[in-house]
C-alpha positions in Angstrom: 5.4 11.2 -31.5 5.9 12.9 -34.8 4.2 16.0 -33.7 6.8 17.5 -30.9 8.2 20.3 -31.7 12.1 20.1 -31.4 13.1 23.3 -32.2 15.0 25.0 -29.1 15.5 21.9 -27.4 19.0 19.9 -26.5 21.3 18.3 -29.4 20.9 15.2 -27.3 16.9 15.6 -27.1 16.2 16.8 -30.5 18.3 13.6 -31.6 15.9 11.1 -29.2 13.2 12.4 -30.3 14.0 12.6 -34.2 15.4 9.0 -34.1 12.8 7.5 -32.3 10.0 9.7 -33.2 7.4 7.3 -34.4 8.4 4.8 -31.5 8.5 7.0 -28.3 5.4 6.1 -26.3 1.9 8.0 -27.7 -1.5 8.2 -25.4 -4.2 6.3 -27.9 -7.2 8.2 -28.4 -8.8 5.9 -25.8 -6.1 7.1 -22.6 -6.5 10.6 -24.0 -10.5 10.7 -23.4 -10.0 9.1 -19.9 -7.2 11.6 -18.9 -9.6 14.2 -20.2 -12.8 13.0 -18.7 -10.6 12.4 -15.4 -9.7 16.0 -15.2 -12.8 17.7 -15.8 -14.1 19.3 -12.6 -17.8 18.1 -12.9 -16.9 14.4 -14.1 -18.6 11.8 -12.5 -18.2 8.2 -12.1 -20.9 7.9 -15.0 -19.0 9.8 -17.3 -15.6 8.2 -16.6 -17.4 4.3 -16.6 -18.5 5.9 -20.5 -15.5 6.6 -21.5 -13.6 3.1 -19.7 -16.4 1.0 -21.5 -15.3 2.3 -25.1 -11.9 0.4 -24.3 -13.0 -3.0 -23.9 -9.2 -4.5 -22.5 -9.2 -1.0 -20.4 -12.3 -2.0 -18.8 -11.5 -5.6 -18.1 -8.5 -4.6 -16.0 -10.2 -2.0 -13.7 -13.0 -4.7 -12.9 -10.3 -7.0 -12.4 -8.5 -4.5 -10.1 -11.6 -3.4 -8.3 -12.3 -6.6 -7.7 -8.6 -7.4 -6.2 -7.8 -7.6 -2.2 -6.8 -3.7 -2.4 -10.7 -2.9 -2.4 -12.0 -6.1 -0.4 -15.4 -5.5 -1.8 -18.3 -7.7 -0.7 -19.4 -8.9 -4.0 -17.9 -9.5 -7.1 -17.8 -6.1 -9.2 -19.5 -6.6 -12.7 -20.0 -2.9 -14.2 -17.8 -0.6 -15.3 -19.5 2.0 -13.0 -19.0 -0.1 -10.1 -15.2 -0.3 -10.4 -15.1 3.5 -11.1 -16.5 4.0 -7.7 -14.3 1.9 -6.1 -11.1 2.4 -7.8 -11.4 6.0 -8.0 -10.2 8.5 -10.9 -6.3 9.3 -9.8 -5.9 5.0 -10.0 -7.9 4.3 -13.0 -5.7 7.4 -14.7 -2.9 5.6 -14.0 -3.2 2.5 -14.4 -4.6 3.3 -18.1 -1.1 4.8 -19.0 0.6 2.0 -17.6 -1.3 -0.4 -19.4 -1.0 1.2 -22.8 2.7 1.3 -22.4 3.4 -2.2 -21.4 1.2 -2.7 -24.4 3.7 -0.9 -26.7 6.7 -1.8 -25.3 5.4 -5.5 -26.0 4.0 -4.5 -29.8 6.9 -2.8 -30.7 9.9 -5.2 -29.2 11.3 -2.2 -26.9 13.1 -3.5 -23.8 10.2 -4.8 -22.4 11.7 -6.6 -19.3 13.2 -3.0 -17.6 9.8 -0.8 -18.8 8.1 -3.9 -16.9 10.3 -3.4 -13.9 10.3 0.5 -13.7 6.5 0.7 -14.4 5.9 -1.9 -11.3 8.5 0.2 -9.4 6.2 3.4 -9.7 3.2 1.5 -9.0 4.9 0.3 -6.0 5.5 4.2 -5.1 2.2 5.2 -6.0 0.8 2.8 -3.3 2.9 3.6 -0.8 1.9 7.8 -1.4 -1.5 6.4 -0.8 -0.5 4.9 2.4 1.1 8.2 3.6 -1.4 10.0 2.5 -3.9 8.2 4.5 -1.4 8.2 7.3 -1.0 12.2 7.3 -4.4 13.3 6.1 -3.2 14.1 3.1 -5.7 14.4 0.0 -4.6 15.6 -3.3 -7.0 13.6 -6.1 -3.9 13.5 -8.7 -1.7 12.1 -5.9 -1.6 8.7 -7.4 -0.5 9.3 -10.6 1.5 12.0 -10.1 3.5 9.8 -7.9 3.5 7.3 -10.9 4.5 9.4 -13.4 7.2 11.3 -11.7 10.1 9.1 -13.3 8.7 9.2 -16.6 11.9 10.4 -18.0 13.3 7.0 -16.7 10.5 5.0 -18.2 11.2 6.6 -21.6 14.8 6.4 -21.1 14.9 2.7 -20.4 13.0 1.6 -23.1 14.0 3.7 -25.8 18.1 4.7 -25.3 18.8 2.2 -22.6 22.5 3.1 -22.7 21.9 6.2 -21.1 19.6 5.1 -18.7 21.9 2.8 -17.5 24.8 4.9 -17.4 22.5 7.5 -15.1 21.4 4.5 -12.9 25.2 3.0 -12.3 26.1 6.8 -11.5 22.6 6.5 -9.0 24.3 4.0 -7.1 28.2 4.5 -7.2 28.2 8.5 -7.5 25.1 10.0 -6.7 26.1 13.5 -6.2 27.5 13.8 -10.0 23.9 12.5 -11.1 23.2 16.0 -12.4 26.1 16.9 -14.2 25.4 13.4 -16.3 21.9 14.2 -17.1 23.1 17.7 -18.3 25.7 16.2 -20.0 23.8 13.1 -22.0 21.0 14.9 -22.1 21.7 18.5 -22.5 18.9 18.9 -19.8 18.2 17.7 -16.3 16.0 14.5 -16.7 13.2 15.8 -15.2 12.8 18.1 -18.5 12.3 15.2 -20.5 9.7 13.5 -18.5 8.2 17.2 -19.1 8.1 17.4 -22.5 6.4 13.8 -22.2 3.9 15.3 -19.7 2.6 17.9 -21.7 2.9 15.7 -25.4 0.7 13.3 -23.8 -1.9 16.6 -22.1 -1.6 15.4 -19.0 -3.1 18.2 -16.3 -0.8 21.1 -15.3 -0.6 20.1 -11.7 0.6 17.0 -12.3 3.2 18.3 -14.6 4.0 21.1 -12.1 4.7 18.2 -9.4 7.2 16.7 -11.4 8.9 19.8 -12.0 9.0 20.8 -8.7 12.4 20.7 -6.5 11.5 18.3 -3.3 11.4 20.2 -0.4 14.2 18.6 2.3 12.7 15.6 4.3 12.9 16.1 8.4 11.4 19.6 8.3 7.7 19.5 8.3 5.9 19.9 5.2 3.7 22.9 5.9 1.6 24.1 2.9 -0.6 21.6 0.6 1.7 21.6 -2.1 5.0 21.2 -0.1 3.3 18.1 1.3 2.4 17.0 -2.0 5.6 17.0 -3.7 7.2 15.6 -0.7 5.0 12.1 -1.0 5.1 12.2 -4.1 9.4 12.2 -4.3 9.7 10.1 -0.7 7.2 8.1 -1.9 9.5 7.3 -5.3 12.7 6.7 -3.0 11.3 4.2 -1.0 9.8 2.1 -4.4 13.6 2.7 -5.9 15.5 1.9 -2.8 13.5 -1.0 -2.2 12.8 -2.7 -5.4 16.6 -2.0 -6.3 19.9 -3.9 -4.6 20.9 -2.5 -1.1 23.8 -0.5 -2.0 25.4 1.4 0.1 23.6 4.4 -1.1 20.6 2.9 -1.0 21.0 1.4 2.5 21.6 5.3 3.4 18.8 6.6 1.5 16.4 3.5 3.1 17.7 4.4 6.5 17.0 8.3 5.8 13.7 7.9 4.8 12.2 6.1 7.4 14.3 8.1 9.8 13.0 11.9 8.1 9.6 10.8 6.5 7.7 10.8 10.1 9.1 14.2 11.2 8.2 15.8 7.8 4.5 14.1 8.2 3.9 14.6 12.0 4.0 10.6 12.1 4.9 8.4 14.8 8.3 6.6 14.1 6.8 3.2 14.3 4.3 3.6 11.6 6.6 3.2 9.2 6.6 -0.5 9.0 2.9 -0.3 8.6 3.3 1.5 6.0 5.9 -0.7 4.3 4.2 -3.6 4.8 0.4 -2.0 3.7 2.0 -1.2 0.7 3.8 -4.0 -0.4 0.3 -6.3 0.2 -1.7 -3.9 -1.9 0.7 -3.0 -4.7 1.2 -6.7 -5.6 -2.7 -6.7 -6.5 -1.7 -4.1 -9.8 0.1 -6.6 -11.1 -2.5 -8.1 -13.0 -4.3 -5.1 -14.2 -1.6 -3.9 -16.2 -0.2 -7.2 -16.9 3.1 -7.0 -15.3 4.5 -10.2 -13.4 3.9 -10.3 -9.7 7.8 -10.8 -9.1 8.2 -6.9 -10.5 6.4 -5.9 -7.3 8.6 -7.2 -4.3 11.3 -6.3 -2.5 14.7 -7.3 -3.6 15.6 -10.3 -1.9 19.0 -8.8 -1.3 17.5 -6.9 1.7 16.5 -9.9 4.1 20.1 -11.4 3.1 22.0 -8.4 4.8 24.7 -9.0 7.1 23.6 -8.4 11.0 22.6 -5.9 12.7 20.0 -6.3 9.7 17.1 -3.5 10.2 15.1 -4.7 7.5 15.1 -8.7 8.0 11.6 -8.8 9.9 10.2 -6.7 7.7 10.7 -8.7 4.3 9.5 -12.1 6.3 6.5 -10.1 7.1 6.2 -9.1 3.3 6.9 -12.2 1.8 4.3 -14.1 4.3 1.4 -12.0 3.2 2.3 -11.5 -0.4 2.8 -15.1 -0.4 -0.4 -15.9 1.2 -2.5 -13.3 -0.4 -1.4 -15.2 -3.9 -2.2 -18.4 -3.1 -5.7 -17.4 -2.2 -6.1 -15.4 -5.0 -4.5 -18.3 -7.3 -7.3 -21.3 -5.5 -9.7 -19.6 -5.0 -10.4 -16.4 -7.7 -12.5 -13.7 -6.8 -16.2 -15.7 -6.5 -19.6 -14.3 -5.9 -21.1 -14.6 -2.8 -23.9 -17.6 -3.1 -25.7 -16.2 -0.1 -27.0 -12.1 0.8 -25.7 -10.3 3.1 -28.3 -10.1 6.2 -28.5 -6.8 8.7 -27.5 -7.9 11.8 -26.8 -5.7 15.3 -23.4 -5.4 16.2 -24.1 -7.9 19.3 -24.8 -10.5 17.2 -22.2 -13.2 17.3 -24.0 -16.3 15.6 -21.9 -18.4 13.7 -20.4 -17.5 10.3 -20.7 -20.0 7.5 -17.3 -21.9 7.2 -15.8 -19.9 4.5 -12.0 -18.6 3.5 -10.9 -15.6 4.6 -10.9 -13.5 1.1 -14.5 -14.0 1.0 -15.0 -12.7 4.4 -12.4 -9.7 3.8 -14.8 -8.9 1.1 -17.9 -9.2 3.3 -16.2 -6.9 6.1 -14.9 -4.4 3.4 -18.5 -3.4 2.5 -19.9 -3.6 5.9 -17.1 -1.3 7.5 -18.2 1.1 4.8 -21.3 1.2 5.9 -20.9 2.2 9.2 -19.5 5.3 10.8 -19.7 3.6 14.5 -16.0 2.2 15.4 -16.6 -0.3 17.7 -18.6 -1.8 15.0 -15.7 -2.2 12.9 -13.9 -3.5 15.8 -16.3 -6.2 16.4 -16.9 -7.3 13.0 -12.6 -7.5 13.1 -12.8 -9.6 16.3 -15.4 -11.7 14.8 -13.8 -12.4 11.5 -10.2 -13.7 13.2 -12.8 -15.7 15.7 -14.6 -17.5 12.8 -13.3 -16.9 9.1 -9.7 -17.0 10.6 -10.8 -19.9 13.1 -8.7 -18.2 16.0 -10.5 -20.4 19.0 -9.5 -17.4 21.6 -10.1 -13.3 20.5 -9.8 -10.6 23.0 -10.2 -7.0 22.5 -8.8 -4.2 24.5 -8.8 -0.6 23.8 -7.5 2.4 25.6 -9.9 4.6 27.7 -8.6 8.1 28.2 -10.2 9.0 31.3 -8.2 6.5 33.1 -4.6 5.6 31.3 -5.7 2.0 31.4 -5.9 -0.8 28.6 -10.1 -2.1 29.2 -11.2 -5.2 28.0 -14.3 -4.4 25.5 -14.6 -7.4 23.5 -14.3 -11.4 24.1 -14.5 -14.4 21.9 -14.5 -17.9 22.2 -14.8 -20.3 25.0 -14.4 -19.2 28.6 -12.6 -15.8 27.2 -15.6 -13.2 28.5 -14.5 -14.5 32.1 -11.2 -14.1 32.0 -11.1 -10.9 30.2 -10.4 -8.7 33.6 -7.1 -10.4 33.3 -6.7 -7.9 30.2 -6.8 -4.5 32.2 -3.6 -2.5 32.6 -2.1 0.5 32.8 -0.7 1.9 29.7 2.5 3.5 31.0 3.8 0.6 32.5 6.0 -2.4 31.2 3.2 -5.0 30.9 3.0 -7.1 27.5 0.0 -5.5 26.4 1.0 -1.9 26.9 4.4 -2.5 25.0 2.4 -3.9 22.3 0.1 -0.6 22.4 2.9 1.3 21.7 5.2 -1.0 18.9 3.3 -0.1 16.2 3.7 -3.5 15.0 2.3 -7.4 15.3 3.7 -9.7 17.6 4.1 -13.6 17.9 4.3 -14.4 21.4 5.9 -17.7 22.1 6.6 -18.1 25.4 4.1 -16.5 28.2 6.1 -18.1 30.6 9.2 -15.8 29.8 6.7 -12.7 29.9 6.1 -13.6 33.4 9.9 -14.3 34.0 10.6 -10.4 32.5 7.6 -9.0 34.7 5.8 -8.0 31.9 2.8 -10.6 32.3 1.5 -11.4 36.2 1.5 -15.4 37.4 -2.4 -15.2 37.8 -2.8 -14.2 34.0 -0.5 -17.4 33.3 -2.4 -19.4 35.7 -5.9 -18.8 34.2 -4.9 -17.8 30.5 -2.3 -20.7 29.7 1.2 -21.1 28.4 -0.3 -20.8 25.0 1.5 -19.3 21.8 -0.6 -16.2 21.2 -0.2 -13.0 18.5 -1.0 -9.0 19.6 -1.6 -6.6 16.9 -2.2 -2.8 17.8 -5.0 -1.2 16.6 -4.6 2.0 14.9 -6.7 4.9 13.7 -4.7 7.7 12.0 -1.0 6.5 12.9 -2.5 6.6 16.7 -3.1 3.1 18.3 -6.1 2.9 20.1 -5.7 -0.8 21.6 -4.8 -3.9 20.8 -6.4 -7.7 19.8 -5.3 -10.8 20.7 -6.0 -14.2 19.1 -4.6 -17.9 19.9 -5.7 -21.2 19.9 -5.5 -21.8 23.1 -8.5 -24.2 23.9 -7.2 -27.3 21.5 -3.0 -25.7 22.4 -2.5 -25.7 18.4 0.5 -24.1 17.6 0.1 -20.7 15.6 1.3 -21.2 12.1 3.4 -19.0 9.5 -0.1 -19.2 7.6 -1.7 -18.2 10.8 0.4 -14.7 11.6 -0.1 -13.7 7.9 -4.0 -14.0 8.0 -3.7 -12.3 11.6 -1.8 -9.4 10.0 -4.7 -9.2 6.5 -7.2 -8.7 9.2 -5.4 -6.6 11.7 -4.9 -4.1 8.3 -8.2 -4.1 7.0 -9.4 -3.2 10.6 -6.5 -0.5 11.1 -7.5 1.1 7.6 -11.1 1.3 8.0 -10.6 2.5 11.6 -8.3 5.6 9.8 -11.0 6.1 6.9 -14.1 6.7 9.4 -11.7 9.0 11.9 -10.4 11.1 8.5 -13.7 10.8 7.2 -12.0 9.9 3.8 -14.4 8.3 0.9 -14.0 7.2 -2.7 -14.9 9.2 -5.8 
């Protein structure tokens, strides 16, 4: 990066940047033209799929990300167009910069290992600023890579004079409040003014760089204007990838606890949704790995987490991750992303004839491109219903959702044998204490064991044990912009198989996939 100008800047910066001037990180021609194209007002998806198809690697990882569980699409995506449709500009911007620096750092024998890790810890941020974006109907179109690129000064730090980085990041954990008088001390600057001069080096657009310039406004007051909001996700959003991804400290255990605690109220989001959040972004960022070549490890929680000492907060929520992270790679690993060998054929939402036998990616492909074709919602809740019925081979699936005209949780929906008649045994009130209703309202998925101890705690009467069964069963809510709506219910209760770990974590792949198309057709949200 020969061409900076150093004159005016910090001892300290005028030093990095003469010493490593040839080696700090440039944009190639090829990242340039997409970041260009990208930021054009009247670009389309033709241009941009020009411009990736010049860049051969480039273009094989955003097919190979477009084709990943993130977008579920029907058929196997083949064109460079395609992909830029589904992946959108923001991602494809991003995810171009981070592949040209892993790239680099592995050309040119940089620490490799921690630009690895910090590049999959942004990702991991930039994902979960989708999720509360989608959550809050938020839309900014550089959202994604702002959020990415908002510790550049740490990526270029890490790679290039780790000693400093490190002695910032031990001062992160043990004495976070003297974090700025270091920066200003090893740097001359805060940090945030290197990842500037970066920024502008590389001709990134002026409202990214103006995001991460920007001082965070405080978290637990609500975000009022566009920008606020913006810069908000963008720095929350990059807590919660550091703080998780990162040991639980004590600072860290603080700042975890804060963030879940203030991110709602600044958001006008429901406490609960949280851990959908967590979890929906933790399922999708694993997918990046592979298009920028970074391991999948890079992209989990730290283990350290589920191994807390009780009361442990966070213990459910890393087997939670781990089961569908874990599951969604095995899939992925067997089974690849195949073409469909049959079409697609209309068919009324009525329609219940058997599916093929086939595994569940392939159907979360098939229901991906359906839901997007519909704007009716209880078509999307069918086809849900109908996909943890037969791809997930659930042998019992009922479907309630709340009706506002009379505070009651109806039965709509009822699959398997014997299930349509017993489906009255459904109905409840919502403000009361029965099993359904507190499901409504937890925000999260639910094994139940033991029916019996349901009807023990009055939460479940003797007549729906009578006629339902003692079987184990799970209860996800069902959610359409951080509001639920109802809930499903799936067991095995004709043959009494027991529910397997396997089991909850294909339960909870479908139960998302419903919950985020239910929140795209209420937002009215859509692709590039």
């Amino acid at each position: 990066m020969a061409s900076i100008t150093t004159y005016g800047l910090p001892p300290r910066i005028e030093e990095i940047l003469a010493t490593n001037g040839e080696d700090l990180p440039i944009l190639r021609q090829s990242c340039k033209s997409i970041l260009e194209c990208t930021d054009r007002e009247n670009s389309n998806a033709s241009d941009v799929s020009q411009v990736v198809m010049r860049d051969q690697a480039l273009m094989t990882k955003v097919i190979k990300l477009a084709n990943s569980v993130v977008y579920a699409t029907m058929t196997s995506v083949t064109t460079a167009f395609q992909a830029v449709r589904i992946v959108g500009f923001d991602v494809i911007r991003a995810i171009a910069i981070g592949a040209e620096l892993v790239e680099q750092a592995d050309e040119r024998g940089g620490n490799s290992r921690e630009l690895k890790r910090l590049l999959a810890q942004a990702l991991v941020s930039a994902t979960a600023a989708m999720e509360l974006e989608e959550a809050s109907r938020h839309k900014n179109s550089n959202l994604f890579t702002s959020t990415m690129l908002y510790t550049l000064g740490d990526l270029v730090l890490a790679h290039y004079v780790p000693d400093v980085y490190h002695r910032l990041e031990v001062a992160r954990q043990t004495d976070p409040t003297n974090v700025s008088a270091l920066e200003k001390e090893v740097l001359g600057i805060p940090l945030k003014g290197l990842a500037t001069i970066i920024s502008k080096e590389w001709g990134l657009p002026a409202n990214i760089i103006q995001v991460i310039q920007a001082t965070p406004p405080p978290m637990g007051k609500m975000w009022g204007n566009p920008q606020e909001k913006l810069v908000g996700i963008v720095y929350s959003a990059n807590e919660l990838g550091r703080c998780w991804l990162s040991p639980p400290s004590p600072f860290n255990q603080s700042t975890m606890r804060k963030l879940i605690e203030k991110i709602p109220q600044s958001l006008a989001l429901p406490p609960q949704a949280m851990k959908t959040i967590i979890l929906n972004t933790f399922t999708k960022a694993a997918q990046f790995a592979e298009a920028v070549n970074i391991e999948r490890k890079f992209f989990l929680p730290h283990s350290q987490w589920g191994k807390l000492p009780p009361p442990n907060p966070y213990v459910g929520l890393m087997t939670d991750i781990a089961k569908v992270t874990k599951v969604l790679k095995q899939r992925v690993e067997k089974h690849g992303l195949p073409p469909l060998s049959h079409e697609i054929e209309a068919s009324s939402a009525a329609s219940v004839a058997p599916l093929p036998r086939q595994d569940l990616f392939v159907w979360l492909q098939e229901f991906s491109l359906q839901a997007l074709g519909t704007q009716d919602a209880n078509r999307i809740l069918h086809l849900g219903a109908e996909g943890l019925h037969k791809a997930g081979q659930f042998e019992r699936v009922a479907l309630v959702l709340l009706s506002p005209e009379t505070g009651m949780l109806e039965p709509r929906t009822g699959l398997g044998a014997g299930v349509k008649e017993l489906l009255p045994l459904f109905r409840c009130p919502l403000h009361s204490q029965h099993l359904l209703a507190t499901a409504f309202k937890g925000y999260e998925p639910r094994k139940i064991d033991d029916l019996k101890a349901e009807v023990q705690m009055g939460r479940l009467s003797e007549t729906f044990l009578n006629q339902w069964g003692e079987t184990t069963c799970l209860i996800g809510p069902l959610i359409a912009k951080a509001k639920p709506v109802g809930v499903i219910v799936a067991d095995r209760g004709i043959t009494k198989t027991p529910i397997t770990e396997n089991d909850y974590s294909t339960f909870m792949m479908v139960l998302a996939q419903i919950n985020m198309n239910l929140t795209r057709l209420a937002t009215g949200s859509h692709s590039n």
